[in-house]
C-alpha positions in Angstrom: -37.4 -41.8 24.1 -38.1 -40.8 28.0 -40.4 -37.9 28.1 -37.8 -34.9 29.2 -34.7 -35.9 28.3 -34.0 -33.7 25.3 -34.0 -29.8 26.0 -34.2 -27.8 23.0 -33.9 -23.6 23.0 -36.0 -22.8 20.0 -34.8 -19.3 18.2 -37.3 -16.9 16.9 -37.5 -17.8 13.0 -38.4 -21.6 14.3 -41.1 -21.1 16.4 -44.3 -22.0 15.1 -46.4 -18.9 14.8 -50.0 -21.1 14.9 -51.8 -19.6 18.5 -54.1 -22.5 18.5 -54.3 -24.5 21.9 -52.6 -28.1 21.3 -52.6 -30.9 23.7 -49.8 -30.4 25.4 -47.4 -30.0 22.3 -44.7 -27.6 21.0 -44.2 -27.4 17.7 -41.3 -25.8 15.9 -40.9 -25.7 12.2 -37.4 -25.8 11.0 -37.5 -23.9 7.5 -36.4 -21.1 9.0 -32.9 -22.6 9.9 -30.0 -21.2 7.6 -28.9 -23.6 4.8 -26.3 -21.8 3.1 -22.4 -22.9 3.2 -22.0 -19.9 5.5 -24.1 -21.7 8.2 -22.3 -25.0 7.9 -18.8 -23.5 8.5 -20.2 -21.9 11.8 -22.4 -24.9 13.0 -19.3 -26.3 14.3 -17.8 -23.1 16.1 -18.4 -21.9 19.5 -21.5 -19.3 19.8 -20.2 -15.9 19.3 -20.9 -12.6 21.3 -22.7 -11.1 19.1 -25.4 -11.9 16.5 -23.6 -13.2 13.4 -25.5 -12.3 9.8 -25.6 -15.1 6.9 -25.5 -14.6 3.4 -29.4 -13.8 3.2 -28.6 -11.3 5.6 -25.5 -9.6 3.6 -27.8 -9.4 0.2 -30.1 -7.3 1.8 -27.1 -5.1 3.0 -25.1 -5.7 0.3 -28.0 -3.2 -2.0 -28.5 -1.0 0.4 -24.7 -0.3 0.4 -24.4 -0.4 -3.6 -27.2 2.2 -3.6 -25.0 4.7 -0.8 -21.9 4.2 -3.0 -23.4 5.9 -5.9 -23.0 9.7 -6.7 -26.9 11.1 -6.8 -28.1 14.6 -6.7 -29.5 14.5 -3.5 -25.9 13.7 -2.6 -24.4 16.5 -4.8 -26.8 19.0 -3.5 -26.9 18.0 0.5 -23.0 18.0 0.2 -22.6 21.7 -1.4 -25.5 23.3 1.6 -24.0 21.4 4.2 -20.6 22.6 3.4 -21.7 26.1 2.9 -23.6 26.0 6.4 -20.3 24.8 8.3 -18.2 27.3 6.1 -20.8 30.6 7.5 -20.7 28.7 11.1 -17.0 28.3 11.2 -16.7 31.8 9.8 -18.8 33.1 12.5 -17.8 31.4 15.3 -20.7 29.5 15.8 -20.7 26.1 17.4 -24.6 25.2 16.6 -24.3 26.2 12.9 -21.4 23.7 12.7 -23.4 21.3 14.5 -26.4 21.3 11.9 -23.6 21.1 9.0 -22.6 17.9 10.7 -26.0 16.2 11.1 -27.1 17.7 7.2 -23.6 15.9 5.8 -24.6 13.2 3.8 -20.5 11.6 3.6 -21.0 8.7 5.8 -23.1 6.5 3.5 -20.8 6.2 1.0 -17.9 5.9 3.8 -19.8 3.1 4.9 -19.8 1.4 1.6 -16.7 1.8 1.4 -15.9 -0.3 4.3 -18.0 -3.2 3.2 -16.6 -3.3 -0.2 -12.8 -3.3 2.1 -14.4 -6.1 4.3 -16.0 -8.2 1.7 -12.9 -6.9 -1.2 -16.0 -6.2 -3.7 -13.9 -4.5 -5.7 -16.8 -2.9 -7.8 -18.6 -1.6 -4.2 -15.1 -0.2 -3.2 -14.8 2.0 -6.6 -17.8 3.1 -6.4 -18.0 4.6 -3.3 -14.3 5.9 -3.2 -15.5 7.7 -6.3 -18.1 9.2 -4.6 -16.2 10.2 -1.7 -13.8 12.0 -3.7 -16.3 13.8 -5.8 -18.4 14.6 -2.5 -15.2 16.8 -0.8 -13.8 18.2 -4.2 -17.5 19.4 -4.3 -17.1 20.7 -0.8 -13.5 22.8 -1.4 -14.9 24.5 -4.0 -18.1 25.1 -2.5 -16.0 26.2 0.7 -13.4 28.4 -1.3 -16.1 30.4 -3.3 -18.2 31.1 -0.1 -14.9 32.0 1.7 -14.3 34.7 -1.3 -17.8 35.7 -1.3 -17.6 36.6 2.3 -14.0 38.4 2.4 -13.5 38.0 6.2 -10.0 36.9 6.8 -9.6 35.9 10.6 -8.9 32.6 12.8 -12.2 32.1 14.6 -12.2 30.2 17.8 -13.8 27.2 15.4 -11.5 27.8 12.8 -8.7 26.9 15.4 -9.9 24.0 17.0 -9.4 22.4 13.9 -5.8 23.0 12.5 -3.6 21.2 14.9 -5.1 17.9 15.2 -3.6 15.3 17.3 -3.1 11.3 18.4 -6.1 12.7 20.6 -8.1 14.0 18.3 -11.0 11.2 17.6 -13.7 13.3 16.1 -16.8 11.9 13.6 -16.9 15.0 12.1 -15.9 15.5 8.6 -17.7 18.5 6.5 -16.4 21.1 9.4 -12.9 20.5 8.8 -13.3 20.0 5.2 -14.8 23.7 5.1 -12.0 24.5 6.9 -9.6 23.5 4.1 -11.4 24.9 1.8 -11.6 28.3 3.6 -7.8 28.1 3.6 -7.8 27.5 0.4 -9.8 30.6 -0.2 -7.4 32.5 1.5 -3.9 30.6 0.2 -3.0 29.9 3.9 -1.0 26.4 3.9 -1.5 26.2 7.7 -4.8 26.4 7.5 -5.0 23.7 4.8 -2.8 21.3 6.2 -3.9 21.1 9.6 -7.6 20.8 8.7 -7.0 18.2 5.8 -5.2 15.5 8.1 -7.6 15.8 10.6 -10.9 15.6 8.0 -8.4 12.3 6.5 -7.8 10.6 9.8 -11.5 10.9 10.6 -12.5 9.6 7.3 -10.4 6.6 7.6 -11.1 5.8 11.3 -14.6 5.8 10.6 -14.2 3.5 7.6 -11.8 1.1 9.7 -14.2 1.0 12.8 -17.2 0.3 10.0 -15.1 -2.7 7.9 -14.5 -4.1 11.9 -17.9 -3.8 13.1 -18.8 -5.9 9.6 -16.6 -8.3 10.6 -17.5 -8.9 14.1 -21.7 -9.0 13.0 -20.1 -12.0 10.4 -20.9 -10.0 7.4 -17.2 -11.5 6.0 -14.8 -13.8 7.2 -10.9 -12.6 9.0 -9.7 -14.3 5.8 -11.6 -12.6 3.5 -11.1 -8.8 4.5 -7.4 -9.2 6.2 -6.3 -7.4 2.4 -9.0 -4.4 3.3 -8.0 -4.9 6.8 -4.1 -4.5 5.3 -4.8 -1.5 3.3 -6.5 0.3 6.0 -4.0 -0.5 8.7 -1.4 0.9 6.2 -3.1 4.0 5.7 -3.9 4.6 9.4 -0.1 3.9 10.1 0.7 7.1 7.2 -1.6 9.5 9.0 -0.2 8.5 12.6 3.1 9.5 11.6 2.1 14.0 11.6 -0.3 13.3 14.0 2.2 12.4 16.3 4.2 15.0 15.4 1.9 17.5 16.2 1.5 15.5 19.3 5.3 15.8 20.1 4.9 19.6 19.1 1.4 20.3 21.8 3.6 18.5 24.8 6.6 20.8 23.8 4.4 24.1 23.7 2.6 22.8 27.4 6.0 22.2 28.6 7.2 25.7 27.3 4.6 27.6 29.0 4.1 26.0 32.1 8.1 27.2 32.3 7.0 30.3 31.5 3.2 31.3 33.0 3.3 32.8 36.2 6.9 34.0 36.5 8.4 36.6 38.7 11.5 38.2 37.7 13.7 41.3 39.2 14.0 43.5 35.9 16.0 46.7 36.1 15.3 47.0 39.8 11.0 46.4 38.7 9.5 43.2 39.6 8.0 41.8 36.7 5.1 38.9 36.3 4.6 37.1 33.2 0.9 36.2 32.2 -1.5 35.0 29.4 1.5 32.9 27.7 0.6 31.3 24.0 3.3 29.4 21.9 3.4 29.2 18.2 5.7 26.6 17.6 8.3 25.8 14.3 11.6 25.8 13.7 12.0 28.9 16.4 8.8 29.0 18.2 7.1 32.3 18.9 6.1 33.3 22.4 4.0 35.6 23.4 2.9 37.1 26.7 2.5 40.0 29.1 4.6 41.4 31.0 2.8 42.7 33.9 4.9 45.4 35.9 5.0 48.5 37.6 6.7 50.8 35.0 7.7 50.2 31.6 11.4 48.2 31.0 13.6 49.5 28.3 14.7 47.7 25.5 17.7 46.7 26.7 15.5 45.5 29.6 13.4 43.5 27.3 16.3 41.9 25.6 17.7 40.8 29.2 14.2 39.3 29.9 14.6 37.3 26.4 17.4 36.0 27.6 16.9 34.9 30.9 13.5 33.1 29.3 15.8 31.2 26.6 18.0 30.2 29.6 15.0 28.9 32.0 13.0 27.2 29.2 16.8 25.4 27.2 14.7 27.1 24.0 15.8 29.3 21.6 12.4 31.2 20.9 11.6 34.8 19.3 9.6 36.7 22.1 7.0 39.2 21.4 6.3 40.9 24.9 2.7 43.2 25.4 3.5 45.6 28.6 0.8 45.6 31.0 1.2 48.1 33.6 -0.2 47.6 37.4 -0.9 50.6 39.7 
């Protein structure tokens, strides 16, 4: 062999760890080098992108994982205070309470065992932690509903809101703030409130546990072949939350499109001119508009009904109009 024709890049694990000076040696100790059947498929592939994890890797994981999927009382109890911290927070409008709900949530453990078990289809990992994660919210709506009774306050906060009409944008990691939410509406046997904050609290929890089971797979904790059935049943249940989502999507772009026809106005009413301002849309089967009509003197009712009617024929939407007079001297 001629002295520098072979060129090898040692890794980390293979380097010999011995400082001593040697005459001009390197020496590398290969026991380090992976030896499992997971190795030998990929000794023949292309290097990947990323790091890729062998089996020794995945056991260490793999009990870490296990030990997130089970139901413990620190879990019970962090999941009740949390809750109730984002329940007073939402309830009094404040963004930093929620916040500290958020970081004192202890649901993405066991959502992250959930999407090994989907990656790797351990069957006995994915029970586990789906049973935890339903314990952990069912905890939460009751913890949620009682506080929500305890408190009596019945009104929409601005952080209540944010959270019943989710949308295709809506790509939030948060998941005990809308949960309170629900249960809050619970509390007060408002359907609104509990729908629209339940699908968005879902499509988090699911596109965290899809973007988890993907990340596994890129690292090479399983193989395409081996999660493409966790891969199938998430896919699936993504797909059944995209369908309302993009209804309510459909539903925002109709209620932007309704009040940019509307905001900002002028109209000749009954010989007044007339401005319409601060538009807001409810929207259902006839959507509710409402807005101020900003003029010199009050209109009649007759002139209010004209002004209904000109607004259905501008917007081509047959909507109930609630108008607040606004008089400018």
């Amino acid at each position: 062999m001629h002295p520098q024709q072979v060129l090898m890049i040692p890794g980390r694990l293979i380097r010999d760890n011995d400082m001593t000076p040697k005459a001009n040696k390197e020496v590398f100790k290969a026991q380090g080098l992976a030896r499992d059947e997971d190795a030998k498929l990929k000794a023949n592939k292309p290097l990947p992108l990323f790091d890729q994890a062998h089996e020794e890797d995945y056991r260490h994981v793999f009990i870490e994982l296990r030990q997130s999927a089970l139901t413990t009382s620190p879990y019970v109890t962090l999941m009740i205070l949390s809750t109730l911290l984002a329940t007073f927070g939402l309830m009094a409008n404040s963004t930093s309470v929620v916040i500290g709900a958020m970081i004192l949530a202890p649901l993405m453990a066991p959502i992250v065992s959930l999407a090994m078990g989907l990656a790797r289809s351990e069957s006995s990992l994915t029970l586990s932690s789906s049973k935890t994660l339903l314990i952990g919210p069912v905890l939460a709506l009751l913890s949620a509903m009682v506080a929500s009774w305890a408190v009596g306050i019945h009104h929409v906060t601005h952080e209540i809101a944010g959270r019943l009409n989710p949308t295709l944008l809506d790509l939030r990691v948060a998941l005990v703030p809308p949960l309170a939410v629900t249960g809050i509406g619970l509390g007060w046997v408002d359907w609104q409130v509990i729908y629209g904050s339940f699908l968005l609290f879902i499509n988090n929890l699911f596109e965290i546990a899809a973007a988890a089971a993907i990340t596994f797979w890129v690292m090479g904790y399983t193989s395409f072949a081996r999660a493409k059935k966790g891969f199938g049943v998430s896919a699936v249940i993504v797909g059944l939350i995209t369908i309302p989502l993009a209804f309510s999507f459909w539903q925002m772009g109709q209620q932007s499109r309704l009040i940019n026809h509307i905001q900002g106005v002028e109209l000749m009413m009954e010989s007044v001119p007339v401005r319409l301002e601060r538009v807001s849309v409810k929207w259902g089967s006839e959507p509710l508009v409402q807005l101020n009509v900003v003029s010199g003197q009050f209109l009649s009712d007759a002139g209010y009904d004209d002004l209904a009617e000109q607004l259905n024929a501008l917007t081509g939407v047959s909507a109930q109009y609630r108008f607040s007079p606004e008089l400018k001297r």
